[in-house]
C-alpha positions as CSV (number, residue, x, y, z in Angstrom):
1,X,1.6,-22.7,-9.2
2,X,5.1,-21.2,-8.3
3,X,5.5,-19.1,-5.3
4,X,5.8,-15.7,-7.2
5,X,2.4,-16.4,-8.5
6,X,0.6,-17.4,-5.5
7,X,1.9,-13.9,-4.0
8,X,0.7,-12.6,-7.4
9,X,-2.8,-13.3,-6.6
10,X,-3.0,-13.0,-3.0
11,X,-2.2,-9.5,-3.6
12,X,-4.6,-9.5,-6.3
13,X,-7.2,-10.4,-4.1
14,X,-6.9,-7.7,-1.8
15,X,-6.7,-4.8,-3.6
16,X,-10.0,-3.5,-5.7
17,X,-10.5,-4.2,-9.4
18,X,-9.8,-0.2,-10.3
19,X,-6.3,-0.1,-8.4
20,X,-3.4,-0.5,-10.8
21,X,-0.9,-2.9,-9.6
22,X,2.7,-2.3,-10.3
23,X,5.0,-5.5,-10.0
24,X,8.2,-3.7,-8.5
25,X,10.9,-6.3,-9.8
26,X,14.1,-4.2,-9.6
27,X,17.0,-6.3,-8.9
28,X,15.0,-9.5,-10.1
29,X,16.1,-11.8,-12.6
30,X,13.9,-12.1,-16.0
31,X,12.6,-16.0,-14.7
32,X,10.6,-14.2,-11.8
33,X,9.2,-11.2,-14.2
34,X,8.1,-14.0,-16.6
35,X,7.1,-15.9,-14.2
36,X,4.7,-13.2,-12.7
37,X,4.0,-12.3,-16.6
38,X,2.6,-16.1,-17.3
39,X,0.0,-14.8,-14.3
40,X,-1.3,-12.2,-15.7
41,X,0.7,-9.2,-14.3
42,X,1.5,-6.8,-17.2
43,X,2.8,-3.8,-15.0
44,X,6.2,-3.9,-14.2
45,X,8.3,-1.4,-12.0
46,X,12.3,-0.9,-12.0
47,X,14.4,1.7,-10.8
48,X,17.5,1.3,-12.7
49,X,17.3,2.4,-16.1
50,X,20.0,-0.1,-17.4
51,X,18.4,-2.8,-16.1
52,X,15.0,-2.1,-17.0
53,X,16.4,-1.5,-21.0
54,X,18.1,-5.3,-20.2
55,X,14.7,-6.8,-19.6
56,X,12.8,-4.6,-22.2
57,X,14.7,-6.4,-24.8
58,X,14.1,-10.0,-23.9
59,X,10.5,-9.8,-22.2
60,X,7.1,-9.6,-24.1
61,X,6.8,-6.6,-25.8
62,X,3.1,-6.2,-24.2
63,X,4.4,-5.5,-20.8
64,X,4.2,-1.6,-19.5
65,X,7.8,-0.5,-18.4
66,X,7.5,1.9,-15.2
67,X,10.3,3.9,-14.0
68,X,9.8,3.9,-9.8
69,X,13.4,5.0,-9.4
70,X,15.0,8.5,-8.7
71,X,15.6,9.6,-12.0
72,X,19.1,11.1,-13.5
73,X,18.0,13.7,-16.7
74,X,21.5,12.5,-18.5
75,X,19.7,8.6,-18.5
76,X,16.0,9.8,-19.6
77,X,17.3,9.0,-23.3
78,X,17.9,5.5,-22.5
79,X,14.2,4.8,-22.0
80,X,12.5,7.3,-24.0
81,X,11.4,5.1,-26.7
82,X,10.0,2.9,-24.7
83,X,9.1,3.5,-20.9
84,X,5.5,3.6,-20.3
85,X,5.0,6.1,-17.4
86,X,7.5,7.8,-15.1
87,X,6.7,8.1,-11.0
88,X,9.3,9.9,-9.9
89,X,9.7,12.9,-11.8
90,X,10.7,15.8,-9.2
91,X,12.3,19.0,-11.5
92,X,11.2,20.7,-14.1
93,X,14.5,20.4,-15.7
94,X,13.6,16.7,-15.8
95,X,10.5,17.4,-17.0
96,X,12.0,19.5,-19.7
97,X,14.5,16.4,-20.4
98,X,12.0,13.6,-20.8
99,X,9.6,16.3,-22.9
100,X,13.3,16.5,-25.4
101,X,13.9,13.0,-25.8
102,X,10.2,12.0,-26.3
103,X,9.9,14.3,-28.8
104,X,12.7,12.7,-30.2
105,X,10.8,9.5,-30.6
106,X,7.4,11.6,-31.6
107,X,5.9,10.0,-28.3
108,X,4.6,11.9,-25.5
109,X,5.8,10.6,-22.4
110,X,3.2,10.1,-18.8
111,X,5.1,11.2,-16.1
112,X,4.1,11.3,-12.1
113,X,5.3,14.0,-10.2
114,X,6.8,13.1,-6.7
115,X,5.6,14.7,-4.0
116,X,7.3,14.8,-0.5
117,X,4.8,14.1,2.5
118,X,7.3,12.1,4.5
119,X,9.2,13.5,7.4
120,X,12.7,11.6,6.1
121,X,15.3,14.1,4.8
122,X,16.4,10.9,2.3
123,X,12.9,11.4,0.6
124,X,12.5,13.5,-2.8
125,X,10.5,15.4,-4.2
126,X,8.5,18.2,-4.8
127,X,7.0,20.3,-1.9
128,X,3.1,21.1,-1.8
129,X,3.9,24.7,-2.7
130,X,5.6,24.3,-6.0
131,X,3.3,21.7,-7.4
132,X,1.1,24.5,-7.2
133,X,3.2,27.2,-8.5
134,X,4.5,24.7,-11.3
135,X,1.1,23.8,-12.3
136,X,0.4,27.9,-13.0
137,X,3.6,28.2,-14.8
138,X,3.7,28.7,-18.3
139,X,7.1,26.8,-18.8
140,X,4.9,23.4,-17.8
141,X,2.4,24.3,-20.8
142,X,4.8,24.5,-23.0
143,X,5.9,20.9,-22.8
144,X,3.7,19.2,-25.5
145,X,5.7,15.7,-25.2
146,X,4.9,15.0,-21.6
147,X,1.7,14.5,-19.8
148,X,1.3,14.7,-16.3
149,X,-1.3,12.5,-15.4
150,X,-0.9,12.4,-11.6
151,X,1.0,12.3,-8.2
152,X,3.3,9.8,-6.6
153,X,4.4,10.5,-3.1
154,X,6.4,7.9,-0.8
155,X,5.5,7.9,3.1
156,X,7.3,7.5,5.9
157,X,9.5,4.4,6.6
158,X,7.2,4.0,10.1
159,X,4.8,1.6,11.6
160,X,3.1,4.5,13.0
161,X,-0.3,4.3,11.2
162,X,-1.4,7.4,12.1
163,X,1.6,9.5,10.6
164,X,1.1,7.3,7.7
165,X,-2.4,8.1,7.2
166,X,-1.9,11.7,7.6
167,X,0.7,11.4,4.9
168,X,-1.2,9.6,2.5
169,X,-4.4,11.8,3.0
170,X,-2.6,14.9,2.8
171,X,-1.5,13.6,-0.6
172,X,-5.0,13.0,-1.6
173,X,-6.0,16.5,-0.8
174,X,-3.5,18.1,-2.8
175,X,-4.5,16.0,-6.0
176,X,-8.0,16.8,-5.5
177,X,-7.1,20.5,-5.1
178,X,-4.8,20.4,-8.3
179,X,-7.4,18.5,-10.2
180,X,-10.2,21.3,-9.4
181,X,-8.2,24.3,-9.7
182,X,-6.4,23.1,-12.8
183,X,-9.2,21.3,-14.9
184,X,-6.6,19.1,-15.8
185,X,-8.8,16.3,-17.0
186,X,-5.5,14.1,-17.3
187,X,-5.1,13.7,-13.8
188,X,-6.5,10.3,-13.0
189,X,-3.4,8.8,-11.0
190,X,-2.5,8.8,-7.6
191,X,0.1,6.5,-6.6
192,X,1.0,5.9,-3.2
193,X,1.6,2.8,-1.0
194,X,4.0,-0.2,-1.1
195,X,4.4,-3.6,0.7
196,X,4.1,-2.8,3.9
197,X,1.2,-0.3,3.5
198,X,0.1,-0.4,0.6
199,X,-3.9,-0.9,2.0
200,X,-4.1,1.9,4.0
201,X,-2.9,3.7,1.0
202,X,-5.7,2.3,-0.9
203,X,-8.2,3.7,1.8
204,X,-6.9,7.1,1.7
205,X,-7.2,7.5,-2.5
206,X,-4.6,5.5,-3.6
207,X,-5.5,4.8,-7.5
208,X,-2.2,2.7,-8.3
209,X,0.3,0.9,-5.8
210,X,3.8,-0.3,-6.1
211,X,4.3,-3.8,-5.0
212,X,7.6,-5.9,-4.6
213,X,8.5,-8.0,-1.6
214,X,5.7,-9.4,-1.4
215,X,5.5,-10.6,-4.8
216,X,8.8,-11.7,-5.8
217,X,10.3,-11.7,-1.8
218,X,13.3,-9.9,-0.6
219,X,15.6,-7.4,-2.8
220,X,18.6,-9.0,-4.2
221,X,20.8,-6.6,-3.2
222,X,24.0,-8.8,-5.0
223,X,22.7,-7.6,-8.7
């Protein structure tokens, strides 16, 4: 069993069988992805859409392609036909583009929206206000090629696991607010927590985590 895979199912074995696993394997080369394919993983999350087109066409065309990155409208085409959900989604004018270009394809398109609960000014995403106003808006009804089937919200580079907490459980509170408010049975996904925290993510509602380093080991940063 090669390295990658061992990682694979260590991870595996920590993390309950109704959390969703995303394999983060941006800047890695297509021998680890298939290598973490041959173990089972069928998740896989890039933040470049060039790259993740380049693997799409020489990977099994059973794996789920999710786009993790910050995401440029003028690039949604490039993935449209194919990308199985989008986490980072924080505009409506993005949300307007991916809802264009999946029509396009006659797909409709799951998309996260980002929310910000971290203190960094590098972080995106939208504040706890507008997701609220945005989900009473009639502009977000009328995008029939999208569904919005959750949150994603990226904490605080910190060890301090208190701030972290707060973060993630603030995150929680919102989505359960949204998803009683809204009776937006589509809501199912919360994604929150990486590497370095992804179990106390878990613990605070976390329904899907996004997992690289320790699968695949350090970002390349070379590619």
């Amino acid at each position: 069993m090669s390295t990658i895979q061992q990682n694979l199912l260590n991870i595996q074995k920590n993390i309950p069988n109704h959390i969703t696993l995303v394999a983060v394997s941006k800047t890695k080369p297509v021998a680890d992805l298939q290598e973490a394919y041959n173990a089972g993983q069928r998740i896989f999350g890039e933040n470049k859409i060039q790259e993740m087109v380049d693997k799409h066409e020489v990977l099994p065309k059973d794996i789920e392609w999710h786009m993790i990155g910050h995401l440029q409208s003028n690039k949604v085409k490039y993935m449209a036909s194919f990308v199985s959900l989008i986490h980072g989604v924080d505009k409506l004018k993005t949300l307007k583009e991916i809802n264009k270009q999946a029509n396009k394809h006659n797909r409709v398109i799951n998309c996260l929206l980002q929310v910000k609960i971290a203190k960094e000014d590098t972080k995106f995403g939208f504040s706890f206000d507008e997701i609220k106003a945005l989900f009473l808006s009639e502009e977000l009804s009328e995008l029939q090629n999208i569904k919005i089937i959750g949150f994603m919200g990226m904490a605080t580079f910190t060890e301090n696991q208190q701030q972290l907490q707060e973060e993630f459980s603030s995150l929680k509170s919102l989505f359960d607010e949204i998803k009683a408010k809204s009776k937006n049975h589509s809501l199912t996904v919360l994604s929150m927590g990486m590497s370095g925290d992804y179990k106390l993510a878990i613990e605070n509602g976390s329904t899907m985590v996004r997992v690289g380093s320790s699968i695949f080991g350090n970002r390349n940063y070379n590619l």
